[in-house]
C-alpha positions in Angstrom: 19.5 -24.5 4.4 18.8 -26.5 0.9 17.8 -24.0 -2.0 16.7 -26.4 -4.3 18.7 -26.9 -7.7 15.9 -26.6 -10.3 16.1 -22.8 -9.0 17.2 -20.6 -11.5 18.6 -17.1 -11.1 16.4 -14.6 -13.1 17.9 -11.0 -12.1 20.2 -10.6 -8.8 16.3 -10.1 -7.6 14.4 -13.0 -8.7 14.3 -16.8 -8.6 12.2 -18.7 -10.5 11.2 -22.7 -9.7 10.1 -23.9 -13.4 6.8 -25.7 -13.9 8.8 -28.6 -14.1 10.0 -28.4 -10.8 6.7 -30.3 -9.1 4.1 -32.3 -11.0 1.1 -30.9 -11.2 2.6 -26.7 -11.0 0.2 -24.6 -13.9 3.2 -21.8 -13.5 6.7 -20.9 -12.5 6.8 -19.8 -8.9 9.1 -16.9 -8.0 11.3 -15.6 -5.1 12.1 -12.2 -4.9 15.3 -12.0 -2.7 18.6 -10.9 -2.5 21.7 -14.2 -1.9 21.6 -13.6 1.3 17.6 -13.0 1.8 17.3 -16.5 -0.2 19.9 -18.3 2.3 17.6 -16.8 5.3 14.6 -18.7 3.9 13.4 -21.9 5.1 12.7 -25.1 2.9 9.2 -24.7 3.2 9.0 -21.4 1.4 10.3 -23.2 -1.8 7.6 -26.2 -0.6 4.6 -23.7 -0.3 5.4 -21.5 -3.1 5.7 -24.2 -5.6 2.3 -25.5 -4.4 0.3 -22.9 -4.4 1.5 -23.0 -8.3 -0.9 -26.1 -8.4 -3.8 -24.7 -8.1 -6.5 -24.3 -10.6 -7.1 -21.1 -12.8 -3.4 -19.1 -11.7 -2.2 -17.0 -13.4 1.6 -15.4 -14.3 3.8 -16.9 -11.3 3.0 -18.2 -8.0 5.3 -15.2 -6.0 6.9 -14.9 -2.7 7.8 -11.9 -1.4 11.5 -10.7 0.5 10.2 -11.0 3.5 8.5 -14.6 2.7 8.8 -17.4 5.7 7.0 -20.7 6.0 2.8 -20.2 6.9 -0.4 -21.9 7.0 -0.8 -23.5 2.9 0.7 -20.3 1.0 4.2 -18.9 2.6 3.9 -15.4 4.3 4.8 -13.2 1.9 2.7 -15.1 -0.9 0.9 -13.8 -3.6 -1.2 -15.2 -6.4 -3.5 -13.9 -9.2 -6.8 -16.0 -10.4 -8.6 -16.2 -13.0 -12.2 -15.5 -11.4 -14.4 -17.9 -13.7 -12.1 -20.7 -13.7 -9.9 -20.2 -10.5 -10.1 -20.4 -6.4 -10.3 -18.9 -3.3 -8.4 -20.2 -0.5 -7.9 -19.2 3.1 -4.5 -20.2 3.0 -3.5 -17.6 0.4 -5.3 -15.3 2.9 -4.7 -16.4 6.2 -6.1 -16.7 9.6 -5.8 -12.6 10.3 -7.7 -11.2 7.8 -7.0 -7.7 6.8 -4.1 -7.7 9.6 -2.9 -4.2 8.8 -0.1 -1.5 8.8 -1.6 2.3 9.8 0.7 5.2 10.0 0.3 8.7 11.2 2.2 11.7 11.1 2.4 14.9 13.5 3.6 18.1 13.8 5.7 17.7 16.7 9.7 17.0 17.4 11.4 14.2 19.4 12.8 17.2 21.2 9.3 18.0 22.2 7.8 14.1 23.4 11.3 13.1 24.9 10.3 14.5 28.2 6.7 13.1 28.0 7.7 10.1 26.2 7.2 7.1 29.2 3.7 9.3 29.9 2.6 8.6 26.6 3.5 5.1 26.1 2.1 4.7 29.4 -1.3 6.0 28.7 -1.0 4.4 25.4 -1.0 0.9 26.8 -4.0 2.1 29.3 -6.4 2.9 26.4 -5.2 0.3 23.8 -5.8 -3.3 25.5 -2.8 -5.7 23.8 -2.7 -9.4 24.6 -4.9 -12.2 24.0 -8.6 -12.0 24.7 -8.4 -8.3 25.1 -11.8 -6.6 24.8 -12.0 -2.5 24.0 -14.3 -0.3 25.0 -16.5 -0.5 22.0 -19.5 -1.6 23.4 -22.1 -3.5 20.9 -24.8 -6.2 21.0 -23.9 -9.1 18.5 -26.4 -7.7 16.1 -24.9 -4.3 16.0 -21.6 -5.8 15.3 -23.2 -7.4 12.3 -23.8 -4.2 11.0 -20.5 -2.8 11.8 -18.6 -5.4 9.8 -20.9 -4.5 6.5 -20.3 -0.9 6.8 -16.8 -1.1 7.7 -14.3 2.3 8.8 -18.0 4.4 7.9 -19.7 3.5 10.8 -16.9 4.8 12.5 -17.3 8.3 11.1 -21.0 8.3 12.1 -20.1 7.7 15.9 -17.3 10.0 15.7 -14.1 7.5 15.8 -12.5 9.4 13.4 -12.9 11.9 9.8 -13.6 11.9 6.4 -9.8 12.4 5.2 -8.6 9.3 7.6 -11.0 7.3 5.2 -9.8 8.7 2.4 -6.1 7.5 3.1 -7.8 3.7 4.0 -7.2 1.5 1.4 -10.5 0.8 0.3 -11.3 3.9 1.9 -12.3 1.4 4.8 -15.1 -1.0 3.5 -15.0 -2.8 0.9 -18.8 -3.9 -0.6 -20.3 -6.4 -0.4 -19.6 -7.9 2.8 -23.0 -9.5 4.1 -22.8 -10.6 7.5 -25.3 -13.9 7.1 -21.9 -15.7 5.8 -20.4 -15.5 9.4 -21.3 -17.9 11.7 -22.3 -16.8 15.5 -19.2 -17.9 16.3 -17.0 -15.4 14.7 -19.5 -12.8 16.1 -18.9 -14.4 19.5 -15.1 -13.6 19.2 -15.0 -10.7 18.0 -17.7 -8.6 18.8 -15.9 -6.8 22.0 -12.5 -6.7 20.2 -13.2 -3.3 18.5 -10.3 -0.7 19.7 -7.6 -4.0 20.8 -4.1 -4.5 19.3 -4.1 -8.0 20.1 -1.0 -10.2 20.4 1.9 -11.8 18.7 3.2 -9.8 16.2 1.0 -6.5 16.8 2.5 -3.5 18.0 1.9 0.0 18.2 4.7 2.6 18.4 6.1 6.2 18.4 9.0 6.5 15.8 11.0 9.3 14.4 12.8 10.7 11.5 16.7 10.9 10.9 17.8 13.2 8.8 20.0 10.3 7.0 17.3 8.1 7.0 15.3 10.7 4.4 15.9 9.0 0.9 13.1 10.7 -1.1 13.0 14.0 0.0 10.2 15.2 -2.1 8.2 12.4 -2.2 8.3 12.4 1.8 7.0 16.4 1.8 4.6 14.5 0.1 3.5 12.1 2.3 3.6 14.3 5.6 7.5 13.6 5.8 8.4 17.3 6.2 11.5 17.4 8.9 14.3 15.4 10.8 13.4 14.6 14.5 9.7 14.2 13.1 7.8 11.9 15.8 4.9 9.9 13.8 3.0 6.8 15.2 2.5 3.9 13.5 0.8 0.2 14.3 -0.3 -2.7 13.2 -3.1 -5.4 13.7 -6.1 -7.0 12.6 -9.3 -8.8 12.7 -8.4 -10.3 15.8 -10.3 -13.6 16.8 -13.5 -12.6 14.4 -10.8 -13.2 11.4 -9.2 -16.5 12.4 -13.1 -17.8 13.0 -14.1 -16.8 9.7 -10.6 -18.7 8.2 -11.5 -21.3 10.5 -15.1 -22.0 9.6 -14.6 -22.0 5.6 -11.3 -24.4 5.8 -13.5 -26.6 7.8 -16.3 -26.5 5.2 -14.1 -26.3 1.9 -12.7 -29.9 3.1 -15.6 -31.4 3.4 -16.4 -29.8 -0.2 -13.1 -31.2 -1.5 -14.4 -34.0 -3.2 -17.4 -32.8 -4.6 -15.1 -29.6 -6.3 -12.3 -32.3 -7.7 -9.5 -30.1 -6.4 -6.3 -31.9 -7.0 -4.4 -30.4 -3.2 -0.7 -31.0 -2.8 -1.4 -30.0 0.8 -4.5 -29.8 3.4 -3.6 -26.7 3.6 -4.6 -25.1 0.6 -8.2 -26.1 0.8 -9.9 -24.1 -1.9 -13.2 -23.5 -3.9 -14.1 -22.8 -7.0 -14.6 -18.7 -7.0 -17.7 -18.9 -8.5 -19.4 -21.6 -6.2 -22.0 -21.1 -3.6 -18.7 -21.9 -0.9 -15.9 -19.8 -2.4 -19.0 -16.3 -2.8 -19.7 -17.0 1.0 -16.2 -17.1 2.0 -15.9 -13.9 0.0 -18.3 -12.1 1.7 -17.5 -13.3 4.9 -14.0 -12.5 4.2 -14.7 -9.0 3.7 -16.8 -8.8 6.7 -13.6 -9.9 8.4 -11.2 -6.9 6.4 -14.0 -4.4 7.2 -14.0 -5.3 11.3 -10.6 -4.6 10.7 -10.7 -1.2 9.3 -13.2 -0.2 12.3 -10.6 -2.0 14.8 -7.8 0.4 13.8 -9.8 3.6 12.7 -11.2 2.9 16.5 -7.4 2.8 17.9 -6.4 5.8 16.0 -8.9 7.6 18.0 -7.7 6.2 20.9 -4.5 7.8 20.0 -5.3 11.2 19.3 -7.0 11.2 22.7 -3.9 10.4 24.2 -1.5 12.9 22.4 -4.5 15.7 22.9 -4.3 15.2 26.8 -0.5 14.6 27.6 -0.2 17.9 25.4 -3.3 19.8 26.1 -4.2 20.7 22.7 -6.6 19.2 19.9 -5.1 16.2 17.8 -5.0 18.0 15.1 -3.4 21.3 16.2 -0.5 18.7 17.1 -0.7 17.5 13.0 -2.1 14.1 14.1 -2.9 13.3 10.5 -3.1 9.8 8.9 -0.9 9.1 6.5 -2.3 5.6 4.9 -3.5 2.3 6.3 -2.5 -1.0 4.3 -3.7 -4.1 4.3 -1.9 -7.4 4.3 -4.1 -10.9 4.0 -6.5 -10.4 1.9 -8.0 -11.5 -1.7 -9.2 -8.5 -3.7 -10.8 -8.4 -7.2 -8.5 -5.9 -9.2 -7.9 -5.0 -12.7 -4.3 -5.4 -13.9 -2.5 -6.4 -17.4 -2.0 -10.2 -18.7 -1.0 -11.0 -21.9 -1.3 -7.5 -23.1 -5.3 -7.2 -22.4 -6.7 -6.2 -18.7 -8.4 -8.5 -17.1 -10.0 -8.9 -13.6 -8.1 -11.2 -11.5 -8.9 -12.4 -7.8 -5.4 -11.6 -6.4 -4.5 -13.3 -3.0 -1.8 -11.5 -1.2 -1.1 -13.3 2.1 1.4 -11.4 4.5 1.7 -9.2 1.0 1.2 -5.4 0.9 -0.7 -4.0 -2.1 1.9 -1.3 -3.8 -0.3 0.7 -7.0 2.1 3.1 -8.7 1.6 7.0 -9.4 -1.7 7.7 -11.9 -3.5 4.4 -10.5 -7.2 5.0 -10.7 -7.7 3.4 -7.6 -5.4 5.8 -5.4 -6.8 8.7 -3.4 -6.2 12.3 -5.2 -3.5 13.6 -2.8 -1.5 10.2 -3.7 -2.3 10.1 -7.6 1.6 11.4 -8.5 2.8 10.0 -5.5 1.9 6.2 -6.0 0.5 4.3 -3.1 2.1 5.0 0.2 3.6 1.3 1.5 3.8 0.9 5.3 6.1 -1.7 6.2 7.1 -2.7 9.5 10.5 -3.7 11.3 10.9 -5.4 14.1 10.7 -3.6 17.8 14.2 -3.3 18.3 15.1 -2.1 14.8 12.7 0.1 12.3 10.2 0.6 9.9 9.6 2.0 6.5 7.5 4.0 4.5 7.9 3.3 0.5 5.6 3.8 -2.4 4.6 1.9 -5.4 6.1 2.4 -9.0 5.6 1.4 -12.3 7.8 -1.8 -12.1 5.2 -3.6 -9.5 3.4 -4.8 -12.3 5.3 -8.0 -12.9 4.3 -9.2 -9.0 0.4 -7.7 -9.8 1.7 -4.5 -7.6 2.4 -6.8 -4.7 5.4 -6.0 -2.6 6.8 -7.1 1.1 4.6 -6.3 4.6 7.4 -6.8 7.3 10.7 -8.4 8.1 9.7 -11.8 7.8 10.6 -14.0 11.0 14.0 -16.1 10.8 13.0 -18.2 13.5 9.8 -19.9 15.2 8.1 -18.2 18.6 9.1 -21.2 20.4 12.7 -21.1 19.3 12.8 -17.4 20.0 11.4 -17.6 23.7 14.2 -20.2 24.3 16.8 -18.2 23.4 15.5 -14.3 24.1 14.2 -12.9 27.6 11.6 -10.5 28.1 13.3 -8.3 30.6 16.8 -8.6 29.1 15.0 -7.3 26.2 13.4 -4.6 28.1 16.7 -3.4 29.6 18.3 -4.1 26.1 16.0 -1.7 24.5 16.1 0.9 27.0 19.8 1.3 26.6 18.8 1.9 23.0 16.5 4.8 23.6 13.4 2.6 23.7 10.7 2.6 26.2 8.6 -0.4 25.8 5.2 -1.8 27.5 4.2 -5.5 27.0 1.7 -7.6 27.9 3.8 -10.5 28.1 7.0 -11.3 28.9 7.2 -14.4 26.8 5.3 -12.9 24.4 8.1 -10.5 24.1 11.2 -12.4 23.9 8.9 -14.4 20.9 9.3 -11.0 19.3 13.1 -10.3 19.8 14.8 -8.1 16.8 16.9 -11.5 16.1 14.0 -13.6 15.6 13.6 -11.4 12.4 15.5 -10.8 8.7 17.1 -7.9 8.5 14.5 -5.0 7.4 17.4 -3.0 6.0 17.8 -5.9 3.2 14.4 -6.8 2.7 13.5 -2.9 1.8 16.5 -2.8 -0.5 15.4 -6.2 -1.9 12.2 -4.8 -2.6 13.6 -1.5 -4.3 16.1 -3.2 -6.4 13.8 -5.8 -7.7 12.1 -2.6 -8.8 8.9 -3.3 -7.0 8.8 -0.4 -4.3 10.5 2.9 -3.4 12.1 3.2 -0.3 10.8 6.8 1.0 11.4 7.2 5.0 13.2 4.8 7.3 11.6 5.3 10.7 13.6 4.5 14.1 11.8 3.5 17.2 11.8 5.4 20.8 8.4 3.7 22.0 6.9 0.5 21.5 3.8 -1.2 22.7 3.8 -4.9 22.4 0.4 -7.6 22.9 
């Protein structure tokens, strides 16, 4: 496909679109990708990231992650910084699944040891974590409770025995983030989500057992570290979101940002990218209701994790954490945070959007949880079914993208496109010649998620690690995959 011409090559990393490039850009926007990641990338990654430049009160670059791919207003794998007294918020740097999320867990036991149990547990798995659209857990709350849920986040959790203390502790945000105030959601986001708690959901969600090769160990102190301690190491890791509650809340404030478009003078190169001012009455309710929206999430997957330790504890008879079932970190992707980082030589607080965009803090950052502080932030990101996922960490270098590196492998192709080339049960039988035992919801749901449908997640890591903005840690393989 066309990369356009005004594209210059910065380092064998990054690609830079000058503020020439578009009337109307404020900053450069950058690529971060290797040749061949760059070929991978459709037009409208170049389109969106050089839009999203546009907008008022940025700051640095508009950035696009490795993994980036054409999304709703900012790419997937966007990122952008704001000014908070002179800049926006937009849903579409956020996106539609607010707080969608990577959560990894280690345990003590072997592949050895769950290879004989391993269809059980995948099995029982997809019993006690409903995938698929309009899945409901078993959570049950009156819309008022779930009001209160959503402004006390992963805690509530804790006080009804979902989960401990330390599996907060290594939550980013350590589960809730403040100031979430549940009069900025409308009834209908309540009405979609409030029997969602404890569900995976569809699409790209996924929960699955992995495990460790020995050559797949590239950091071997820095995995001890994380809870990375042997090859043939079975750990559990999964990914979702804010399920229908999220896409209401995106849904309700694009909706009321457009009809606020003219009264805030926002110059939009696309729908899109409706915004508000950050300091308006709109842009603080979307913020709060935003965070209401990455707190349900926090709860959804604290609530699955215990769903998971039930299972391991009764297919082996023995307490969760006797077995080592011990979270390792839970990251968030789509959100828009308020964070301090270095511009211009002075700190300043910036509104950063990261959109399909994993926050990555390096080693000594104040924000990271003591057992972490030398370590940096652990980074969860995820491969597709048929391939693997990593575990990384942030460094130092992260601070030219804001400490903002890639969330996945970024599709290659659209769902339709995949279902009409991929089957579901050729990719059952597929994977099962691979060593992977796999429960779906769908059929066509599954072929939308084929391994080919994806970039490679081999180059997208080494992208990310080259361009000096993560350290690749752990490569984990998958033997068990649950898909919505």
């Amino acid at each position: 496909m066309a990369v356009p011409r005004a594209l210059k090559k910065i380092t064998e990393t990054v690609w830079e679109l000058p503020i020439s490039y578009k009337s109307g850009m404020l900053v450069p926007a950058r690529i971060y990708a290797t040749e061949e990641l760059l070929a991978a990338m459709d037009e409208g990654v170049f389109e969106q990231t050089s839009n999203v430049a546009t907008l008022p009160g940025i700051q640095g670059y508009s950035f696009c992650m490795p993994d980036g791919h054409w999304g709703y207003g900012f790419p997937i794998g966007g990122a952008a910084a704001f000014d908070p007294k002179k800049g926006v918020i937009s849903p579409g740097g956020i996106g539609f699944d607010v707080n969608c999320g990577m959560r990894l867990i280690r345990t003590d036991l072997s592949y050895e040891e769950i290879q004989p149990k391993l269809s059980i547990l995948v099995d029982r798995l997809f019993e006690r974590v409903p995938t698929g659209v309009g899945s409901t857990g078993f959570v049950h709350l009156s819309q008022d409770e779930f009001r209160h849920v959503v402004e006390q986040g992963a805690r509530w959790c804790l006080k009804h025995g979902y989960g401990t203390a330390e599996d907060l502790r290594r939550t980013e945000e350590n589960g809730c983030v403040n100031g979430a105030d549940s009069s900025t959601i409308s009834a209908k986001a309540v009405e979609r989500g409030y029997k969602q708690i404890g569900t995976l959901g569809s699409g790209n969600h996924y929960l699955e057992i992995q495990v460790v090769r020995e050559e797949n160990i590239f950091d071997r102190t820095l995995a001890e570290a994380l809870g990375i301690s042997f090859p043939g190491q079975v750990v559990v890791m999964f990914h979702c979101g804010s399920r229908g509650f999220g896409h209401q809340v995106a849904t309700d404030y694009l909706k009321l940002f457009l009809a606020k478009a003219e009264k805030h003078r926002i110059a939009l190169p696309d729908r899109e990218l409706a915004s508000a001012p950050f300091q308006s009455k709109e842009g603080q309710d979307y913020f709060s209701a935003m965070k209401c929206a990455i707190n349900m999430s926090f709860v959804n997957r604290q609530v699955i994790l215990h769903r998971i330790r039930e299972v391991f504890s009764e297919v082996f008879h023995r307490d969760p954490f006797d077995l080592g079932l011990h979270q390792v970190y839970d990251v968030s992707h789509n959100t828009a945070k308020l964070e301090k980082h270095e511009i211009g030589g002075k700190t300043r607080e910036l509104l950063i959007h990261r959109k399909g965009a994993t926050r990555a803090f390096p080693p000594g950052h104040s924000e990271l949880p003591d057992i972490y502080h030398s370590t940096g932030q652990p980074v969860i990101i995820g491969g597709s079914m048929e391939t693997g996922s990593y575990l990384l960490t942030g460094v130092e270098g992260g601070s030219q993208t804001f400490f903002t590196t890639a969330h996945g492998s970024g599709r290659t192709m659209s769902r339709r496109q995949a279902k009409k080339q991929f089957q579901g049960k050729a990719l059952i039988h597929d994977m099962a010649q691979k060593g992977i035992y796999i429960r779906a919801a769908s059929l066509s749901g599954l072929a939308e998620e084929a391994g080919k449908a994806y970039k490679n997640i081999d180059s997208v890591v080494q992208a990310t690690e080259k361009a000096g903005i993560s350290r690749r840690v752990v490569r984990f393989i998958p033997v068990g995959n649950i898909k919505g």
